[in-house]
C-alpha positions in Angstrom: -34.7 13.3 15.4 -33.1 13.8 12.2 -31.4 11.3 10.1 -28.8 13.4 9.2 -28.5 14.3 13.4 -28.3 10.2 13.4 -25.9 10.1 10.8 -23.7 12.4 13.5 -24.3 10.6 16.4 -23.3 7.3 14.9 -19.9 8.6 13.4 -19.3 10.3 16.7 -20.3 6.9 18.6 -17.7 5.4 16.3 -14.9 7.7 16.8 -15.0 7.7 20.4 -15.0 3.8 20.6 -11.6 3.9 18.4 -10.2 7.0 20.8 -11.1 4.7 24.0 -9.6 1.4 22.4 -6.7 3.5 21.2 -6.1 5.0 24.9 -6.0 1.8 26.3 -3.5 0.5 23.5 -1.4 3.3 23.7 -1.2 3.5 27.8 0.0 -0.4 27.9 2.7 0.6 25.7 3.7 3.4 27.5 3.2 1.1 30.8 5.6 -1.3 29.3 8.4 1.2 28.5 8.2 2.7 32.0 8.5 -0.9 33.2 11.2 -2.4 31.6 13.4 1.0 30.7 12.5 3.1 33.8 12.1 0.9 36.8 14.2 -2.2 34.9 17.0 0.6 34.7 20.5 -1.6 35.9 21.7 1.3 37.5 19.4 0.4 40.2 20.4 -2.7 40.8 23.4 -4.9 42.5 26.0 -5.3 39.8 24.1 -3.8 36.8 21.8 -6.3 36.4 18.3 -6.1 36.4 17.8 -10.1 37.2 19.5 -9.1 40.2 18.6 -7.9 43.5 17.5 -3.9 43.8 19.9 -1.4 45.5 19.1 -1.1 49.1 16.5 1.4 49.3 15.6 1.6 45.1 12.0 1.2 45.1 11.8 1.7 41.5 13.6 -1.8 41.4 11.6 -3.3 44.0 8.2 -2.3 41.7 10.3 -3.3 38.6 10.5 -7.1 40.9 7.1 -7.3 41.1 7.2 -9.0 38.2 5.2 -9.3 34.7 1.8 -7.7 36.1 3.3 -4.8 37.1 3.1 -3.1 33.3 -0.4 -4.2 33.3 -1.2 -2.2 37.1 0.7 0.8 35.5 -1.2 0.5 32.7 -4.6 0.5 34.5 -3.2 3.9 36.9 -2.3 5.4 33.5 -5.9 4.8 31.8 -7.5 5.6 35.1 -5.8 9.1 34.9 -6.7 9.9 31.1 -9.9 9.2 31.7 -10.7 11.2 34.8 -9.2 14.3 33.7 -11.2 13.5 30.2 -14.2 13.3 31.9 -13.2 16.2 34.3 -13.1 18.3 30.9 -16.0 17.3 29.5 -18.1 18.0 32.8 -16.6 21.8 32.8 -17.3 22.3 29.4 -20.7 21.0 30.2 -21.3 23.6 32.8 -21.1 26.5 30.9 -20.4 30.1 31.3 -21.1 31.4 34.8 -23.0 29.5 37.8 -25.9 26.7 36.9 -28.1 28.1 39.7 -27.9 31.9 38.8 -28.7 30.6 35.1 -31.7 28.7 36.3 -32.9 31.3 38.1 -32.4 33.8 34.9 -34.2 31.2 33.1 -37.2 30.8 35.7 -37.6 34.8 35.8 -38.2 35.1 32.7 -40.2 32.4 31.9 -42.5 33.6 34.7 -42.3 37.2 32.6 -43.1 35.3 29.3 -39.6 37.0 27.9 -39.3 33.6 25.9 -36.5 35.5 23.5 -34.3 36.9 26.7 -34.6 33.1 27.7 -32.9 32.2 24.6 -30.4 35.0 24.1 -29.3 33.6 28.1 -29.0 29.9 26.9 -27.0 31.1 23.9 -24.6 33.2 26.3 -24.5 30.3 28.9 -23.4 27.3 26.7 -23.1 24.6 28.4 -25.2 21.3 28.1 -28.0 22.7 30.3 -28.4 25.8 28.2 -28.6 23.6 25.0 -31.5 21.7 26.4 -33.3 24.8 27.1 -32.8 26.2 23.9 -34.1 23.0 22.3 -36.9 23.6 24.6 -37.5 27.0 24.3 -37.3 27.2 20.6 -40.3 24.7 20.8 -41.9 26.9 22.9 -41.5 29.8 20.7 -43.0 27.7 18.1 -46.1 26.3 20.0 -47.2 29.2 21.3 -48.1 30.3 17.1 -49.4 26.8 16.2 -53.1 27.1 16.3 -53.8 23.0 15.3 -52.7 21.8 18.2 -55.0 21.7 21.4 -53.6 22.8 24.7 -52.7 18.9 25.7 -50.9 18.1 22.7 -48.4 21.2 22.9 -47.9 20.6 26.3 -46.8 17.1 24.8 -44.8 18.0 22.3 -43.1 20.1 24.7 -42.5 17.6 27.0 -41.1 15.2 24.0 -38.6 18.0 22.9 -37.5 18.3 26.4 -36.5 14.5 26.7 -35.5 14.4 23.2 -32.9 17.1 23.9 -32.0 15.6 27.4 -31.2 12.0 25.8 -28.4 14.0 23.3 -27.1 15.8 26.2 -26.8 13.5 29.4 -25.3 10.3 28.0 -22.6 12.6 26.8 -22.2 13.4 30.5 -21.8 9.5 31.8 -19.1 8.3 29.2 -16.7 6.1 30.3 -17.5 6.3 34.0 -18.1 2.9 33.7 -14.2 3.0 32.7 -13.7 4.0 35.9 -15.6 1.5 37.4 -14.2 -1.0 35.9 -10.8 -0.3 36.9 -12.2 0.3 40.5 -13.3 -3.8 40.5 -10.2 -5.5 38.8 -7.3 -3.2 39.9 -7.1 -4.7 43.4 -7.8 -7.7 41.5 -5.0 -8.0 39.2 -2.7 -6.5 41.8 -3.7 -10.0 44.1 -2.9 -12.3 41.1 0.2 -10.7 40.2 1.0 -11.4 44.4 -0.1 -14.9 44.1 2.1 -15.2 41.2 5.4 -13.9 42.8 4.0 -16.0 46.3 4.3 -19.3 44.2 7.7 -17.9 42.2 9.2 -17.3 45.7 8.1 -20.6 47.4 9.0 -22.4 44.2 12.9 -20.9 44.0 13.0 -21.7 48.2 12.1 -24.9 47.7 14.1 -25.9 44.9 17.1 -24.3 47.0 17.1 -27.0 49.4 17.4 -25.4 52.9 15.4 -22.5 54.2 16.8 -19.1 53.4 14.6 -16.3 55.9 16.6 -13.4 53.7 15.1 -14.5 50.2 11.6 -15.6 51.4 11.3 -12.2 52.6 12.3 -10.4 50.0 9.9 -12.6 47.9 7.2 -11.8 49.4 8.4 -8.0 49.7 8.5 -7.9 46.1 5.3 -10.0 45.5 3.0 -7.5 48.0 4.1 -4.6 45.5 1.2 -6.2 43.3 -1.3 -5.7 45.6 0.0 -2.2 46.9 -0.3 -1.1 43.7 -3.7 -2.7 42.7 -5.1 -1.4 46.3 -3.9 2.3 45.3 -5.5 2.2 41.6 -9.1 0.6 43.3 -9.0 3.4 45.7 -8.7 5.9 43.5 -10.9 4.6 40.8 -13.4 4.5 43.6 -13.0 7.8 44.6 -13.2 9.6 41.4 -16.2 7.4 40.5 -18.3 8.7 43.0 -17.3 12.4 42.6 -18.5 12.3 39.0 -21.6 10.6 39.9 -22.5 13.3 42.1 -21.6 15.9 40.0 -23.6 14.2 37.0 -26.4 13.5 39.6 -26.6 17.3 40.6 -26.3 18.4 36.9 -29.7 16.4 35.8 -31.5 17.3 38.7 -30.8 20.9 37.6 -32.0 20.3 33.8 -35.3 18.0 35.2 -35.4 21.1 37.0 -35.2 23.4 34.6 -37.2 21.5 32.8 -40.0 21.4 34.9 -40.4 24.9 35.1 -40.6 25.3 31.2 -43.2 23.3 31.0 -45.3 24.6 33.8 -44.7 28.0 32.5 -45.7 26.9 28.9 -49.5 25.3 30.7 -49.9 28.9 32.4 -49.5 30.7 29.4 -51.5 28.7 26.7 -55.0 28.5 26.9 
């Protein structure tokens, strides 16, 4: 690898660290606005007052009375979806042009047909991240096949190193910031429970310092203290959810370029003696 392709990777690594930090800066802000100026709106409570109880039935007030982890839930939802339609980008620009398996076929016939160049000329039509791989791969090839210093053992080698050298730029691009998702899978539900515990003890605290039980205010204490944990639930599930669809779609995309691959490198030990 180059030290100028280094050079790139580094400032690339750098500037996707400050567009991941920045996401998450930007989406509490946002989180916090919707909080307090959307869901803390007085019109939807009893006598204009947010401090108040929520209009029968507003349950943009009740979220807004779940209290000060709420921004923090919305925040995680928020981040959740700006990363999964990020990654959902990134994995249909990674696809390419056309269908994966008719390209690996296309690629398989004519490596079987030695048409090394109509190999290329396909990756350079297809490009997506599979094609890119191959035409690191192929370009090798090419080369190899006119080295004469080499013994048949050391091409096949050198092939092999290209392959995985190419297939280390291309797949970790594939798997960034699932473990975003992840993440926000394990400590949404989690944050959603604290931010219940909190409003448990707030509600147990006020009905205790009122002196007599009150059945109405208990229950809407813990009412507006479960919101936590409905909206934690929802973000885990989700999280969840979209983790695992990416993983199988990143799953099915190696296999196809260890595949791919594979038959590159046989093809190149047929052909060389």
């Amino acid at each position: 690898m180059s030290k100028t392709n280094k050079q790139g990777g580094a400032l690339g690594e750098a500037l996707r660290s400050v567009f991941t930090v920045g996401v998450m800066v930007i989406a509490l802000i946002i989180s916090y606005i919707i909080y307090k100026y959307v869901f803390g709106n007085p019109l939807f409570f009893e006598g204009g007052n947010p401090e108040g109880s929520p209009l029968p039935g507003n349950y943009l007030a009740i979220i807004y009375k779940g209290g000060v982890i709420v921004p923090f839930l919305i925040a995680l939802n928020l981040i959740l979806v700006i990363f999964a339609v990020e990654r959902g980008i990134v994995l249909f620009r990674a696809k390419g042009k056309g269908r994966l398996n008719v390209f690996v076929k296309t690629l398989q016939t004519n490596l079987d047909n030695n048409k090394i160049e109509d190999a290329i000329v396909a990756c350079d039509k297809q490009r997506g991240s599979l094609a890119n791989v191959m035409k690191a791969g192929l370009l090798r090839y090419r080369a190899l096949q006119n080295d004469q210093t080499l013994e048949k053992d050391q091409k096949i080698l050198a092939l092999q190193k290209e392959f995985e050298e190419a297939s280390a730029l291309e797949l970790p691009m594939l798997s960034r910031n699932l473990v975003i998702l992840s993440t926000i899978a394990s400590i949404s539900v989690l944050t959603g429970l604290m931010g219940t515990v909190i409003g448990m003890i707030k509600a147990f605290g006020a009905l205790a310092q009122a002196g007599a039980p009150d059945a109405l205010a208990l229950a809407n204490g813990i009412s507006e203290a479960l919101i936590n944990t409905a909206f934690g639930i929802f973000g885990s599930l989700l999280a969840i959810v979209l983790y695992n669809f990416y993983s199988t779609q990143i799953d099915s995309f190696t296999y196809k370029i260890d595949e791919a691959g594979f038959s590159l490198v046989q093809s190149f030990a047929a052909a060389t003696k």
